[in-house]
C-alpha positions, 0 to 999 in steps of 0.5 A: 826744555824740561823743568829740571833744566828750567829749574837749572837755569834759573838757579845758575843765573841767580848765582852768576848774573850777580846784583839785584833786580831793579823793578818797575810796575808791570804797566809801564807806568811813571815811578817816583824817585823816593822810595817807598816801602811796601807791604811785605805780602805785595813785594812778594806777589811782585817777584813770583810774577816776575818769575813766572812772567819773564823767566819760568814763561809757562814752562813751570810754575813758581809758587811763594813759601813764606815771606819773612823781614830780616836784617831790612829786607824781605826773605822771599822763599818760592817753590817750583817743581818741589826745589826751594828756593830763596832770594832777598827783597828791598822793602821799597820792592825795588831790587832782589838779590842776587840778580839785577834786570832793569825792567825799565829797558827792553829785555834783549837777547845777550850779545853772541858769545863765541866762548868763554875763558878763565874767570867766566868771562866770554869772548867777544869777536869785536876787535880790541877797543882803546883811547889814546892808544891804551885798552879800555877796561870798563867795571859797572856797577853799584853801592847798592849791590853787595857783589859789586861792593866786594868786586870794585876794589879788586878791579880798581887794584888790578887796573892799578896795577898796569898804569898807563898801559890800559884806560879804567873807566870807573863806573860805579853809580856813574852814568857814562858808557851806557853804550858799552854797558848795553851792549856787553850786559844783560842789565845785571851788575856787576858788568865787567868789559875788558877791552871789548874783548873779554865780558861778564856780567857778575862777580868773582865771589865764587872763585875768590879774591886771590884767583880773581886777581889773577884772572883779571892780570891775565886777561887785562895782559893778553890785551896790553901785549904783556905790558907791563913786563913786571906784571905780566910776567 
């Protein structure tokens, strides 16, 4: 792999495993709960170690521009093979937009995607899972991340949209379906899982409301045997 592809790779993920990234200390040691602001210096070491440990692994190398505080959080722009590049900080060094990796957890290879279909989502080949008859959707996400502030609302009027023909599991800020969320996500949010079927780890941002509305009705279709008649006509 050479450091144009690596450069690539790390970009496209920024943009499509949208969220932020959740931090712990290297050393695996216990956090507390509060959080606490650090210096804007430290939150920068922080994240270009990050970088260069888990992400570049020695195939090239990160190097910090400039730190700036803006708008409450840390503006961290970093270098590597002479591209610039820039994410945003929590002051508590806690989470980098726009990507979300729990370091807390052990870092898995992604599930086996056999392809992909519109809307970015990946196709699973597990079977369509349901309850009480009805397919699941599952949304993951957070209030702490933009992307799933702007995707919430639009899953939430989709799944409204067919009733008592699907079963929405709303987890925003929640705790339940950790199972599902580990199987189907990276740790990034927002998660999406339609089904078991359909699965993706991001937002819709880039191809807008009106197109993500429209992705997420064909699919949700597709697993409902095009019921309801009124929506997925």
């Amino acid at each position: 792999m050479n450091n144009k592809t690596i450069l690539l790779g790390l970009v496209i993920a920024g943009i499509l495993i949208a969220g932020a990234i959740v931090y712990t200390n290297y050393q695996k040691e216990e956090t507390s709960t509060e959080s606490q602001i650090i210096p804007s210096q430290e939150a920068a070491d922080k994240l270009i170690t990050f970088i260069n440990n888990n992400i570049l692994k020695g195939q090239a190398v990160a190097s910090l521009v400039e730190v700036l505080e803006e708008n409450g959080f840390y503006k961290i722009k970093f270098n590597v093979e002479d591209q610039e590049v820039e994410w945003q900080m929590s002051r508590d060094g806690k989470l980098v937009f726009p990507q979300v990796i729990d370091l807390t957890k052990e870092i898995l290879e992604p599930a086996e995607e056999p392809g992909q279909t519109v809307g970015n989502f990946s196709i699973s080949s597990d079977e369509v899972c349901k309850e009480d008859g009805k397919t699941i959707v599952y949304f993951f996400g957070s209030e702490g991340c933009p992307h799933c502030v702007w995707e919430r609302p639009i899953i939430e009027e989709v799944a409204a949209k067919f009733g008592d023909n699907i079963s929405f599991h709303n987890n925003m800020d929640g705790d339940k379906d950790n199972e599902v969320f580990d199987k189907y996500s990276t740790g990034g949010v927002p998660t999406l899982v339609l089904g078991c079927k359909y699965y993706r780890v991001g937002s819709g941002e880039g191809s807008g409301k009106e197109e993500e509305i429209k992705n997420l009705t064909s699919l949700i279709c597709d697993l409902t045997d095009n019921q309801p008649a009124a929506v997925c006509q």
